[in-house]
C-alpha positions as CSV (number, residue, x, y, z in Angstrom):
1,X,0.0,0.0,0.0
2,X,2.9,2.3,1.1
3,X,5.1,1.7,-2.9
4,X,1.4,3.0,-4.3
5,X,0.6,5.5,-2.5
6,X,4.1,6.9,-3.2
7,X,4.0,6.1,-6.8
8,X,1.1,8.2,-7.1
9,X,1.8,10.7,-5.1
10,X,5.1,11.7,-7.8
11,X,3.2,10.6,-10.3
12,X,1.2,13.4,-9.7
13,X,3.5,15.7,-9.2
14,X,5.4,14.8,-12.2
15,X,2.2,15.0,-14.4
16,X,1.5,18.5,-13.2
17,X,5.0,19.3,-14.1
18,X,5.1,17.8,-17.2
19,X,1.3,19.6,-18.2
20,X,2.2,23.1,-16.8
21,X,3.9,25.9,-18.4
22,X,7.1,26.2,-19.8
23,X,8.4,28.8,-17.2
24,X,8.0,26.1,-14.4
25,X,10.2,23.8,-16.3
26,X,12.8,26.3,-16.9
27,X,13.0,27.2,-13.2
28,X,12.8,23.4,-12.2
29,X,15.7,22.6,-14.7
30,X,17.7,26.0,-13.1
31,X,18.1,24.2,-10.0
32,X,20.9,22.3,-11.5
33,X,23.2,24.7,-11.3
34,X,23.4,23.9,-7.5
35,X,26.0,20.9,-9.3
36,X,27.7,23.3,-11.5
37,X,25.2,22.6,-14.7
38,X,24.2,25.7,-16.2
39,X,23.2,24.2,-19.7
40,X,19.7,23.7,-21.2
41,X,17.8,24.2,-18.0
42,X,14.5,23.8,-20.1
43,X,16.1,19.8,-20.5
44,X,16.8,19.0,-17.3
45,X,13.2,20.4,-16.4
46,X,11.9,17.9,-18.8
47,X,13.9,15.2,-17.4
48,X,13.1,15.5,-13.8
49,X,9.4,16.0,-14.8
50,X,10.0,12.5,-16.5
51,X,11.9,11.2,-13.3
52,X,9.2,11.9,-11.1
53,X,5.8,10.7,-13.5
54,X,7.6,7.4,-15.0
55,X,9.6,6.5,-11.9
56,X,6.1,7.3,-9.7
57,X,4.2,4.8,-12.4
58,X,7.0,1.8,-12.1
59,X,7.0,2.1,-8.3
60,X,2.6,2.2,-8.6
61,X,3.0,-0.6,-10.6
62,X,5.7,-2.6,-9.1
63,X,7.6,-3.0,-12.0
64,X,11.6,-2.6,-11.7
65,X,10.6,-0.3,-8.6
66,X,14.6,0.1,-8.5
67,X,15.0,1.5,-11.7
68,X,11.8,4.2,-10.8
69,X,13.4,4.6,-7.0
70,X,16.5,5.5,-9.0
71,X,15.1,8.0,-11.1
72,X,13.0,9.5,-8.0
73,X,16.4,9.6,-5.8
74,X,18.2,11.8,-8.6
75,X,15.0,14.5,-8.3
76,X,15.0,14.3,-4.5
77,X,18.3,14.7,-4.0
78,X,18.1,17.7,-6.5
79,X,15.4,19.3,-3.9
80,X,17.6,18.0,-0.7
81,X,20.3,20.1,-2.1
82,X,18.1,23.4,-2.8
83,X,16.4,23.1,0.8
């Protein structure tokens, strides 16, 4: 019940990010420059939007949960770092 809940929970999250505007993508992908990557920040929105809707659906699912907890650590440890 608990791998579900979670799975939908960034699934959400990632779906909102992935439907909203352009701007919020940008900013998201910004946040990488807290490792020293300044490049493409529209990209690296994109692929923690991705991160966090794909890795929440394998966890929902239970299929290769390690693969989608992977994908879901990169993003949180992203927002660990800006916190």
């Amino acid at each position: 019940i608990i791998r579900v809940g979670i799975g939908l929970v960034f699934m959400r999250h990632g779906f909102l990010k992935l439907t909203g505007e352009t701007e919020k993508l940008v900013w998201l992908g910004q946040q990488m420059h807290l490792f020293g990557i300044t490049q493409a920040p529209l990209f690296w929105g994109y692929v923690a939007a991705c991160c966090e809707f794909f890795g929440g659906l394998l966890l929902a699912l239970g299929l290769m949960t390690r693969l989608g907890a992977l994908a879901i650590l990169g993003v949180m440890k992203v927002a660990m770092v800006y916190h």
